[in-house]
C-alpha positions as CSV (number, residue, x, y, z in Angstrom):
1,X,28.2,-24.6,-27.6
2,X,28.9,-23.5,-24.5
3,X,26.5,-22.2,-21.7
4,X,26.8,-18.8,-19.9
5,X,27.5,-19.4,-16.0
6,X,23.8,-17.7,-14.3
7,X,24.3,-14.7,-12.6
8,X,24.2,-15.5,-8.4
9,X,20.6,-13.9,-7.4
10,X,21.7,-10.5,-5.1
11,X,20.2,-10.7,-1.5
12,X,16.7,-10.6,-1.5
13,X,16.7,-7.4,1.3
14,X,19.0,-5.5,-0.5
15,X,16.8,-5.9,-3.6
16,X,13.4,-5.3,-2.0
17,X,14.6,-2.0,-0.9
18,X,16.1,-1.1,-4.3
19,X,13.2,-1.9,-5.9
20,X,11.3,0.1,-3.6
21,X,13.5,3.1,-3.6
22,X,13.5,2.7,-7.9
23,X,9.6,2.7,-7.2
24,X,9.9,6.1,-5.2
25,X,12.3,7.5,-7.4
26,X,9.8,7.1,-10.3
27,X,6.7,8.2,-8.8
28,X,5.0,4.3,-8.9
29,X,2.4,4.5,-6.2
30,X,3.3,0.7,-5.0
31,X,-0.1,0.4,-2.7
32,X,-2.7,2.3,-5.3
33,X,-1.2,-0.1,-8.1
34,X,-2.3,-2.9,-6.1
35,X,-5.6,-1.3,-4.6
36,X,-6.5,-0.6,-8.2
37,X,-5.1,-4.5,-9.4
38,X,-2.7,-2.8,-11.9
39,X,-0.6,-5.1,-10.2
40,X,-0.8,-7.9,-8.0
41,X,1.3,-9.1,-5.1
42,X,2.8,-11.5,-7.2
43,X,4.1,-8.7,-9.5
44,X,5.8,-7.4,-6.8
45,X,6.6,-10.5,-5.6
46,X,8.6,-11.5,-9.2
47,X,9.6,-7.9,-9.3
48,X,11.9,-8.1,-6.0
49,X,12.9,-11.5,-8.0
50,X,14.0,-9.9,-11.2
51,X,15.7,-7.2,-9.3
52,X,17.6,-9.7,-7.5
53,X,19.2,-11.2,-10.7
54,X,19.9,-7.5,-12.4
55,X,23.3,-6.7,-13.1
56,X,22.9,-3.2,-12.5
57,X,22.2,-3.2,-9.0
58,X,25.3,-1.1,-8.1
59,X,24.6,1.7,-10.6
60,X,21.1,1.4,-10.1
61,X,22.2,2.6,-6.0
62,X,23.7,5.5,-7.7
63,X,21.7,6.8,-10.4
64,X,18.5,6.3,-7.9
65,X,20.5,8.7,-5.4
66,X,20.6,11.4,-8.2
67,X,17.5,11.3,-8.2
68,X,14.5,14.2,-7.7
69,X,12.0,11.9,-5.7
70,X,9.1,11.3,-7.4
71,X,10.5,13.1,-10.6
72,X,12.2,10.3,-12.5
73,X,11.4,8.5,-16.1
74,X,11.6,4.4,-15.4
75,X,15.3,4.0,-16.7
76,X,14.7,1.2,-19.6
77,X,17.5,-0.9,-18.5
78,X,15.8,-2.0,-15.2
79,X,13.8,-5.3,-15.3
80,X,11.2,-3.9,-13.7
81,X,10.3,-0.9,-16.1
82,X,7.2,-2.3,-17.5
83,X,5.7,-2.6,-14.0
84,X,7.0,1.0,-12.9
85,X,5.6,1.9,-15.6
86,X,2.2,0.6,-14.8
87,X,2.1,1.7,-11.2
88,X,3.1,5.4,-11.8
89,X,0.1,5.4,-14.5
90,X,-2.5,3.7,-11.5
91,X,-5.4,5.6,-11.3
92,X,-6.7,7.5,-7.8
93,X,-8.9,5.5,-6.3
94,X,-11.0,8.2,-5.3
C-alpha cells in the first residue's frame, strides 16, 4: 500500500493571522479563553499548528472576508472548530 505524500505545513505568519481573523470572525474571545483556562497557550500554540497544515487556507481567506465580524458559526471544516468553539462559549470574567 502506498502512503499519501504529507501536505507541506503553510507559513506559520500567514496561519497565525488566519487563525486569528477565523477567531474574530466567530466571536472567540482569544484572551478571556485563556484568562478563564478554557484554553491554554499551548491550544493556541497547536491551533496556529493545525491551521498551518489545513487545506482550506485559501477559502478559509475568503469565506472569513464574507464574514459579519463577530457574527459567524465555527465552519465545521476548520481544524480548529472545537477550540473556537470553546473560546466563544468562555465565560466573563467579571
Amino acid at each position: 500500500m502506498g502512503q499519501a505524500n504529507p501536505r507541506p505545513l503553510g507559513d506559520a505568519k500567514r496561519h497565525y493571522w488566519l487563525a486569528l481573523g477565523m477567531a474574530q470572525a466567530t466571536g472567540a474571545e482569544l484572551q478571556r479563553a485563556l484568562e478563564t483556562g478554557v484554553i491554554t497557550h499551548a491550544d493556541w500554540a497547536q491551533a496556529v499548528q493545525r491551521c498551518r497544515g489545513c487545506g482550506w487556507a485559501e477559502g478559509c481567506a475568503c469565506w472569513m472576508a464574507a464574514q459579519e465580524t463577530g457574527k459567524a458559526a465555527v465552519p465545521a471544516a476548520c481544524p480548529n472548530a472545537q477550540l473556537f468553539t470553546r473560546a466563544v462559549a468562555a465565560p466573563d470574567p467579571a
